[in-house]
N, C-alpha and C positions, 0 to 999 in steps of 0.2 A: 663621558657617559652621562645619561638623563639622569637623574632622579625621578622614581617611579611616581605616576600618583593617579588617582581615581580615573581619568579620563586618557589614561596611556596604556597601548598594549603594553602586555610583557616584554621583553625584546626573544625570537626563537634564537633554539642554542645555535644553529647554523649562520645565523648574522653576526659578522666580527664587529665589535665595538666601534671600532674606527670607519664602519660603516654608517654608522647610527646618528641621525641629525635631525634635528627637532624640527621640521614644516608641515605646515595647516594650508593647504591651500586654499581654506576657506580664508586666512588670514595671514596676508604674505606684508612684510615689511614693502612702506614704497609704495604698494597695489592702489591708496586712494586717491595717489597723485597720477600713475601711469602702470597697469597693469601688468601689458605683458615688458615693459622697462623693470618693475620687480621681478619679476620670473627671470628675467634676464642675467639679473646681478645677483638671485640666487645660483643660477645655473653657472656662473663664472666662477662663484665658490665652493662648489660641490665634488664631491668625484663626482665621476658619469652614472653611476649607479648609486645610492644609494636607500637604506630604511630609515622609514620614521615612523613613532609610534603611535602617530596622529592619526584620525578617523580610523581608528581598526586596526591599527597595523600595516605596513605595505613598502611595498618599495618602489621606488621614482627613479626613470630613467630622463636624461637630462638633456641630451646630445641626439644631433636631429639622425644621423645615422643610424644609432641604436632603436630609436622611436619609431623610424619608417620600418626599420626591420619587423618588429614586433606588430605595429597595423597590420601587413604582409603576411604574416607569419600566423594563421592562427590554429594550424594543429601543435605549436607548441604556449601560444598563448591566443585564449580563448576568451570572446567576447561575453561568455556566459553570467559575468556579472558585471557591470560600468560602473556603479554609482559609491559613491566613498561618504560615509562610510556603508558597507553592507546593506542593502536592506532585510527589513527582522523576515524571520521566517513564514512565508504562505502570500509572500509579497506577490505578481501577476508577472511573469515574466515579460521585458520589452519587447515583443514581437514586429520586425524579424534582425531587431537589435542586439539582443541577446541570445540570436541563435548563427553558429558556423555551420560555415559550408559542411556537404552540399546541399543541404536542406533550407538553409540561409537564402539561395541562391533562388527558390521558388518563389517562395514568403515577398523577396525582394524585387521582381518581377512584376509586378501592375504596378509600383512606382516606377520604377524604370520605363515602364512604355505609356504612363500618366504624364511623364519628365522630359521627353525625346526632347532635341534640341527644336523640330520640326513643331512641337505643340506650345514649347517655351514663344519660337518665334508669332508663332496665331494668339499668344497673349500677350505681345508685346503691346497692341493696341492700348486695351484696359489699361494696364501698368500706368502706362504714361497719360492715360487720359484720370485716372485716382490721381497721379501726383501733380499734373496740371491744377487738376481743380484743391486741392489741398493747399498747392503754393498760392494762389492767388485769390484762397482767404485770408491767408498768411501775411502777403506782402504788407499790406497798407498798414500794417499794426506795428511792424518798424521790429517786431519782437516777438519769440515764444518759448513757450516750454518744449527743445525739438522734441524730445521723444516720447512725450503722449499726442502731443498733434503735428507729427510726421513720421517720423522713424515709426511708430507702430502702426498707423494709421496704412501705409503704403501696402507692407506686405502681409499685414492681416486681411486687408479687404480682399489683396489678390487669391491667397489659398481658402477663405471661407467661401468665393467664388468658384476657388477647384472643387471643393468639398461639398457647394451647394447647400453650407447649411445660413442662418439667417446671420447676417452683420452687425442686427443689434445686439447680439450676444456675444459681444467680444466685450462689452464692459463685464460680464459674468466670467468668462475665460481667463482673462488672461492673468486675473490676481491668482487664480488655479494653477498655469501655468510657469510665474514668478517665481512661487512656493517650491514648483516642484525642479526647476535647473539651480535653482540657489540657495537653498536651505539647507544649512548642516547640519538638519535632524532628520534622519532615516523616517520616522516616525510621520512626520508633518509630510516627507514627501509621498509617504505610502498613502496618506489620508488626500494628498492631491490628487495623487493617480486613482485613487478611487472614486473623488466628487467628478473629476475627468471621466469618468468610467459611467459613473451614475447619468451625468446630463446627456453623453453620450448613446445612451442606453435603447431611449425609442428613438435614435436617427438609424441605430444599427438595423436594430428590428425592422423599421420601415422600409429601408434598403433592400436587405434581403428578402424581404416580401415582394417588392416590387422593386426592381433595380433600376437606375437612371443609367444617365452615361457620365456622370462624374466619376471625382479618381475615391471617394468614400464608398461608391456601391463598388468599386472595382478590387479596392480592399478588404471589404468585409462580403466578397461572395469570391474570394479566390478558391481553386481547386487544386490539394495535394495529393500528388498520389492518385488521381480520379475522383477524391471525396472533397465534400466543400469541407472548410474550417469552420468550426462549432462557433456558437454565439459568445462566448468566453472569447476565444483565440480573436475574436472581430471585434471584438472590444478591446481588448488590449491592443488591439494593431492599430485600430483608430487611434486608442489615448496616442499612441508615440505619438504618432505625426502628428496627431493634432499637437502638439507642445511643440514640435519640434519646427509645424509652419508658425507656429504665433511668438517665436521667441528669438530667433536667430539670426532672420537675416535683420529685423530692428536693431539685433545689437548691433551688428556690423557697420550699419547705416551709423549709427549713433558713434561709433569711433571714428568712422570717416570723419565727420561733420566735427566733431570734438577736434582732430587733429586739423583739419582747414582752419577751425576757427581760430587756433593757436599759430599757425604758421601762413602767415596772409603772404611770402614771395611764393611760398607753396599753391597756394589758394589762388594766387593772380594767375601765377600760370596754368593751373589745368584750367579756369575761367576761360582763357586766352585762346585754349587747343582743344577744346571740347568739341571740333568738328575734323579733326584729327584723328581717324579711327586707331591706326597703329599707334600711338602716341596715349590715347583713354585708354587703349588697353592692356597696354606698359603700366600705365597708370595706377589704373583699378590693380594691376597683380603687384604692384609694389604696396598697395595700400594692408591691400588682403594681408601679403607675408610680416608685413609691420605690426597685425592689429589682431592676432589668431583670439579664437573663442573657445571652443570646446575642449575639455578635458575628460574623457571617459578612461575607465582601469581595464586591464585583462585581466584573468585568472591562466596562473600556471598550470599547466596540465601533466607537467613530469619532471620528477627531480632529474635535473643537466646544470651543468657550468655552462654561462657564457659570460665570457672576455674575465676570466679570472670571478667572479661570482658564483657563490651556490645557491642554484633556486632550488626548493624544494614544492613538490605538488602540491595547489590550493593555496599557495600565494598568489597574494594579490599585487599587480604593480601598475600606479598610475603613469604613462608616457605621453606627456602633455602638447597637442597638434602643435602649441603656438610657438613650443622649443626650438624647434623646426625651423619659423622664420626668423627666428631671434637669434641662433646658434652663428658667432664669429667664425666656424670652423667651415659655414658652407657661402655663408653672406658674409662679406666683406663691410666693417662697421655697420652689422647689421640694426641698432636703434635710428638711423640717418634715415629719412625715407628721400629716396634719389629718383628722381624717375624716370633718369636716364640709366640707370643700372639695368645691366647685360639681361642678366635673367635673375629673377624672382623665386628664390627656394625655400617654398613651403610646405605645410602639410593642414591647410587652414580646413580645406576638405576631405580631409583623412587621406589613408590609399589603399588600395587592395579590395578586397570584397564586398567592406565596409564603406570604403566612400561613400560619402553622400552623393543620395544620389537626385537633389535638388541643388548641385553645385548648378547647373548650367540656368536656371531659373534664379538663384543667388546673385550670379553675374549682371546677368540682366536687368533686373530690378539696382541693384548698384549701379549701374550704366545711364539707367532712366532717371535716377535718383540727380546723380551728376550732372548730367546734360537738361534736367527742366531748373532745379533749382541754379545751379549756376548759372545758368544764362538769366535769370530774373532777379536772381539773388549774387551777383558776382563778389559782392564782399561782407563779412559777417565776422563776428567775435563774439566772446564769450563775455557775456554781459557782466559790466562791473560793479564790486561788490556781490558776487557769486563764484561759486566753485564745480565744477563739474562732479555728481556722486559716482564712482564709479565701484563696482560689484565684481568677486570672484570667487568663484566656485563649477561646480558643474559645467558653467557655462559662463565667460566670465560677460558681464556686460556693461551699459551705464543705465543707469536709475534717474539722474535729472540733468539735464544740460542749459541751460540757460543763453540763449542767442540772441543779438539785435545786430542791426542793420541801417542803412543810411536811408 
């Protein structure tokens, strides 16, 4: 059992001891060498469920079975709160993140037809014409820092494009949205989502005054019910995605690139098959299940047992996507990335309701990323005397990479 102290819930009377085990997933043994490899070799020492008294209280489920259940599931676990620890009271709800079906399902609606695969494909152009000119500032300098001049660079320009607001303000963004997937102070992230709230403020207004054909006037002039959504509700629906295009798929990019750089037989060969369409995109879904990012919690909505556990209403449990691809139980030496392996079982994109539903725009940009840099850049490592910083929390990602080239 813990010893109690300032910064640990109580333990509730309905959690057995023998459940109770001390992780921060703000700070996981292991994490600053290889992230979801510690999450890993946590999960192989855990029961499948268990509590910790870390950020609030809660419990963590471990086992990718259990985890898809619960995404799936959410009249018994409900997306009504993600973020760990809690945030304090009169915080803005995530709009339409932190709302379940079927109301979920409207909110969600002009992403989904802003996302089709059909408009992903009419952006493909752009994409690869940002990452063209990007690499071949790039090239001649033998070196960079990837992920401020590429990994962010890539898929920022492409959704301030969707959103139609101005590109020089991503150097204002994105410390905004840093603060707010990665900080384990409720407080500091309440204060992002608010300055996100604030810059946001007169693009809303102007939107709604006069609507464009972007996916941000499509956003902030949806209609529930027959009524539009108030200028509150359109502002917080804005902050999400705005955080959630300026921060996600960089990470993704940057693990990719991170793991090429460390395994050059890996590297040579997708170089080698990059016009391989079945074979990239084996590829790319081995890359995904190896390299999960996001961690959001459910709230329990009713005291039940499952698999020998007692939840009790208004717990909270974090069930972590990246478990999913890491779990021995459904991936066969799941840390190996194989790219010949059968099929790829993950949950990198959630599932159920809640998927993401900029998975197929995710892929894409991944795809472009792969096939311009590797064909110009076919061999790379991680520059020496450097170490990659790698970040987890909310969303876990890398912060500095360090790359050269021949």
């Amino acid at each position: 059992m813990i010893e109690q102290a300032a910064d640990l819930a109580t333990k509730p009377a309905h959690v057995p001891d023998e459940l109770v085990i001390d992780f921060d997933f703000y700070d996981i043994e292991g994490s600053e060498d290889d992230v979801q490899a510690a999450y890993a070799a946590m999960q192989r020492a855990s029961p499948d469920i268990f509590w910790t008294p870390r950020n609030g209280g809660h419990w963590v489920a471990v086992r990718g079975d259990d985890i898809v259940h619960m995404q799936r599931n959410t009249s018994a676990f409900s997306n009504r709160s993600v973020t760990l620890p809690p945030p304090p009271p009169g915080t803005p709800m995530q709009i339409p993140l932190e709302l379940d079906p079927p109301i979920h399902a409207q909110y969600r609606r002009p992403l989904m037809q802003a996302l089709t695969p059909g408009v992903v494909q009419h952006l493909e152009e752009d994409v690869r014409r940002v990452a063209v000119d990007q690499i071949e500032k790039l090239l001649p300098q033998g070196e960079c820092e990837f992920i401020e001049d590429f990994a962010k660079v890539l898929p920022i320009h492409v959704f301030l494009e969707l959103v139609d607001l101005p590109k020089a303000d991503k150097h204002l963004l994105l410390p905004i949205a840093e603060v707010s997937v990665r900080s384990p102070d409720p407080l500091k992230r309440q204060q992002a989502q608010a300055d996100m709230g604030a810059y946001l403020n007169k693009w809303v207004m102007e939107r709604r005054a006069t609507p464009g054909a972007d996916l941000l006037t499509r956003l902030v002039t949806v209609e529930i019910d027959g009524r539009r959504i108030s200028e509150a509700e359109a502002i917080n629906y804005a902050t999400l995605v705005l955080f959630g295009g300026l921060d996600t798929v960089a990470g993704m990019i940057g693990f990719f690139a991170k793991f090429l750089a460390e395994h050059p037989k890996d590297l040579r060969r997708l170089a080698e098959n990059l016009h391989d369409e079945a074979f990239l995109k084996r590829a790319i879904e081995e890359l995904l299940r190896r390299h999960g990012i996001a961690n959001t919690s459910r709230v329990i909505t009713e005291d039940f047992e499952y698999k020998g556990v007692q939840f009790k209403r208004d717990d909270i449990i974090l069930p972590p996507n990246l478990l999913v691809g890491v779990d021995d139980r459904l991936n066969p030496d799941p840390l190996t990335v194989d790219f010949d392996r059968e099929k790829s079982i993950h949950a990198v994109f959630g599932n159920g309701a809640h998927a993401c539903p900029g998975a197929t725009l995710a892929r894409r940009e991944l795809r472009v990323f792969l096939q311009e840099w590797l064909s110009r850049i076919p061999e790379f490592r991680v520059k020496p005397g450097t170490k990659p910083v790698l970040a987890t929390g909310q969303v876990n990602g890398i912060l500095e990479l360090q790359l050269v080239w021949p």
